[in-house]
C-alpha positions in Angstrom: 88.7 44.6 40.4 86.9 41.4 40.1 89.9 39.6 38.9 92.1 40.7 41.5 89.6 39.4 44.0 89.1 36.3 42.4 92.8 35.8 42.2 93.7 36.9 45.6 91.0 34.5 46.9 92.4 31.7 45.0 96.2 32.3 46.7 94.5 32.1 49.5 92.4 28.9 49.0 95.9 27.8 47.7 97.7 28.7 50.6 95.3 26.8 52.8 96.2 23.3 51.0 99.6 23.5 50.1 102.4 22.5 52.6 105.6 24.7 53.4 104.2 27.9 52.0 103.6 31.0 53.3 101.3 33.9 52.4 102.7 37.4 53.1 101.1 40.7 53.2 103.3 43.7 52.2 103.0 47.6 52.6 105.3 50.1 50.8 106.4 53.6 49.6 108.6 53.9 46.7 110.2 56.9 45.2 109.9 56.9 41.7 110.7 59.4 38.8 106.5 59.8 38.9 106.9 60.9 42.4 106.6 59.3 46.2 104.0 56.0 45.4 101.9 53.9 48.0 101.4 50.3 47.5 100.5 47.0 48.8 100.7 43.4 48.0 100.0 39.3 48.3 102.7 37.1 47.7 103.1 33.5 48.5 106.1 31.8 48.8 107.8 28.7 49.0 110.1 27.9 52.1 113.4 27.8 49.8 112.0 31.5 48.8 110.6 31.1 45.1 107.0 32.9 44.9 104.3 35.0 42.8 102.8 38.0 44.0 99.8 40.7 43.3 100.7 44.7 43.8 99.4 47.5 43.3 100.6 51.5 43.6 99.6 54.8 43.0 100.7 58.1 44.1 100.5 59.4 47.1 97.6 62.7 47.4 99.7 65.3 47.8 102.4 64.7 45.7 99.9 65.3 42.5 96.8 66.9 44.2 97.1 69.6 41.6 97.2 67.3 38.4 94.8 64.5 39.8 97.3 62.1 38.1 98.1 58.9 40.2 99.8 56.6 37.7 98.0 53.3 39.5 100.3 50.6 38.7 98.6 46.9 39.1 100.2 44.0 38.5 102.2 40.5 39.2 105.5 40.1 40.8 108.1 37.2 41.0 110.5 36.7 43.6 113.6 35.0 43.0 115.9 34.3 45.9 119.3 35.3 45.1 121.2 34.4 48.9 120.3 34.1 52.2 122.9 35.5 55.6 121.6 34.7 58.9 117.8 36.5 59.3 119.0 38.4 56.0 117.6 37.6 52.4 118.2 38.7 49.2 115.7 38.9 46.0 115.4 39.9 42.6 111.5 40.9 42.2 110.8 41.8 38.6 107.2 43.3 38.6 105.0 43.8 35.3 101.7 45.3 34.8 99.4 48.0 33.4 100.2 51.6 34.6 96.7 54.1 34.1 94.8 50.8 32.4 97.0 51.9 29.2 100.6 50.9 29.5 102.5 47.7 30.3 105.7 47.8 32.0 108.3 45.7 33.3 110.2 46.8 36.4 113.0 44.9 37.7 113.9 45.0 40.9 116.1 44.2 43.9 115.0 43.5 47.6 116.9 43.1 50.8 114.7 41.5 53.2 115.7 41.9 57.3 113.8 39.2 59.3 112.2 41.1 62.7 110.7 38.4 63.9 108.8 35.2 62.6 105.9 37.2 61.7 107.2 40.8 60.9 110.0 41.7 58.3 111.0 44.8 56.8 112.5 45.2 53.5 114.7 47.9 51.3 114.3 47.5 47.6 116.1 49.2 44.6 114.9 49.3 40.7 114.1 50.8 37.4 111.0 52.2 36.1 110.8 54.9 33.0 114.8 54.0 32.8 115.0 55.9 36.2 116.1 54.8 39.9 113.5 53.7 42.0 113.8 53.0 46.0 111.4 52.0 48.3 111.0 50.7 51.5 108.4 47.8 52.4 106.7 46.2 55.7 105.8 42.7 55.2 103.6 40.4 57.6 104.1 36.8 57.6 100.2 35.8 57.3 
């Protein structure tokens, strides 16, 4: 937990001296083959649409109250822009990390980002995890 601090504060000390960057909170739920997950996320990006991010997720309580299994997933994502149409943006966001402390996975990972306005976008996103489908939807604030 230390680490993550550590690294979020460092975005943000970066984010503070770097010029046409922006640093963007995100909120999600994604529907994987482990069952509905909650997340959230840093990311900072560059104006053109290249960035890192920090995630995490975990199962939602009642999905697997009776197993007390949560499969936290914490890890790094990239974002790659792949086009842009009017307030619309598309990215490929491969995500890799340690699910329960033990495993590492890669998740690739598609996102359509809808621009609501200069602070607020929302965002649908697509991928694989456990070679199954997984779909999500995301909030992101423009920080």
């Amino acid at each position: 937990m230390k680490k993550i601090l550590t690294t979020i504060i460092l975005i943000t000390a970066m984010q503070m001296t770097a010029n046409a960057q922006t640093l963007t909170g995100q909120a999600f739920l994604q529907q994987t083959v482990m069952g509905a997950q909650q997340g959230f996320g840093l990311r900072i990006q560059s104006q053109k649409g290249w960035g890192l991010g920090l995630m995490h997720q975990a199962n939602l309580k009642s999905t697997q109250e009776s197993l007390g299994e949560k499969y936290p997933f914490y890890g790094m994502e990239a974002i790659v822009p792949l086009t842009k149409c009017g307030n619309m943006r598309f990215f490929f966001t491969p995500k890799a990390g340690f699910v329960n402390e033990q495993f590492f996975i890669i998740m690739p990972e598609v996102e359509t980002e809808i621009k609501i306005t200069d602070m607020f976008s929302a965002a649908i996103t697509a991928g694989i995890r456990a070679r199954q489908s997984a779909t999500g939807i995301k909030l992101l604030i423009h920080l």
